[in-house]
N, C-alpha and C positions, 0 to 999 in steps of 0.2 A: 469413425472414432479414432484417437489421438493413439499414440502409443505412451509406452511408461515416458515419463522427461528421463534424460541424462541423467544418472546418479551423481553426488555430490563425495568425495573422500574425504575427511581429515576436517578441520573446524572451521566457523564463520563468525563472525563480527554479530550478525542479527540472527537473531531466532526466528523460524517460521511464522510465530504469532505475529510478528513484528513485520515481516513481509506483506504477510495476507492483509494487516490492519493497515498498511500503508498504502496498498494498491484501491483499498475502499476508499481510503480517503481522497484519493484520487477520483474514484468514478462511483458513487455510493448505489450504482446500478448496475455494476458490471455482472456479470454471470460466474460461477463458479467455476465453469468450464475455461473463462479465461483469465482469472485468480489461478487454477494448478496453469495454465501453460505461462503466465507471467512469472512464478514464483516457482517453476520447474520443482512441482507437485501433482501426486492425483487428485483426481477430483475426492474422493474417500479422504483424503487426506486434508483436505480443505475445508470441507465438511466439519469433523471431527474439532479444526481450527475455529469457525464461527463460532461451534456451538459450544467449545470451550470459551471464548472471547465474551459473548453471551450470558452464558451462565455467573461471570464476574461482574458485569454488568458494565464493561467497557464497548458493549455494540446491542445493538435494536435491529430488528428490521420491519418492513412491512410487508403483506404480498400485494400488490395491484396483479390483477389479472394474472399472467404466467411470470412476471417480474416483482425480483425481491429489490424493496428500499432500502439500504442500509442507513444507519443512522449511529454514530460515532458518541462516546460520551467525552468528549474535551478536557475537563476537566479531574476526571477518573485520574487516580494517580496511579504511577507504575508502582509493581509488584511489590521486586527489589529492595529492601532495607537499607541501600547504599544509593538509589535514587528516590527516596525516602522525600515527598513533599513536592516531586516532580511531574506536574501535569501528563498526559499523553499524549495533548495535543502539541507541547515542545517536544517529543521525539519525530513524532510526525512532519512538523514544518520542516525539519531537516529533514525527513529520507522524503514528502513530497516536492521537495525542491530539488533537491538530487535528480529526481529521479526526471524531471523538466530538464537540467543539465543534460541529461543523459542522451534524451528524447531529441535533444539537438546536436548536439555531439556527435550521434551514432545517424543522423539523420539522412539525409540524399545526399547531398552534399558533401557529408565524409569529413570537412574540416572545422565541422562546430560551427558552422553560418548555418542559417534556418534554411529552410525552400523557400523559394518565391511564394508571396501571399502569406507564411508563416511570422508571425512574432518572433522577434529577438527573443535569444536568453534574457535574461533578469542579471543583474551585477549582485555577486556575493552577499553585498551590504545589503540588499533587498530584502528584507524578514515578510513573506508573506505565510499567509499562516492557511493552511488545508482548509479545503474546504467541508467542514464538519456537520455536517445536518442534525 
């Protein structure tokens, strides 16, 4: 088993909710176990996130067998009274696109070129939108 992640000091840009609903959107089957080590969270702590997320009715899941389905509401607007009328799935095509940047940037290669057999990044202008089930 994993230890605590790395604490975090002082403030961030995103909120937890916002991490964990991003990373689903990403891979709407990932494990919880790898939601806290992505989002440098416990798993209790992740948890606690879903079934807040859930309860608003901005996520679904299903169980198949020992794996859960995630399933995204899109259209759910954020909370916020200052993003007031703003889908959740426009926050999301930002930080899942980001987070593709990232994915190659930080890749084998070290200089933002993909690996061999990897897909290019995507160019800025590119609006693709998460994949939301």
């Amino acid at each position: 088993m994993g230890g605590v992640p790395e604490s975090h000091t002082g403030w961030t840009f995103l909120t937890n909710h916002a991490r964990v609903l991003a990373v689903i959107a990403d891979d709407p089957n990932v494990r919880i176990r790898d939601i806290a080590a992505h989002c440098r969270l416990t798993e209790r702590a992740v948890q606690k996130i879903i079934g807040d997320l859930e309860q608003d009715g901005y996520l679904s899941h299903t169980r198949e067998g020992r794996t859960n389905t995630y399933r995204i509401e899109p259209g759910k607007v954020l909370r916020h009274p200052a993003e007031a009328g703003l889908p959740v799935a426009s926050l999301l095509s930002l930080l899942v696109e980001d987070e593709d940047r990232r994915k190659h940037a930080d890749g084998p290669l070290g200089d933002g070129r993909p690996a061999e057999g990897e897909a290019p990044a995507r160019p800025a202008s590119d609006s693709r939108t998460p994949r939301l089930r």
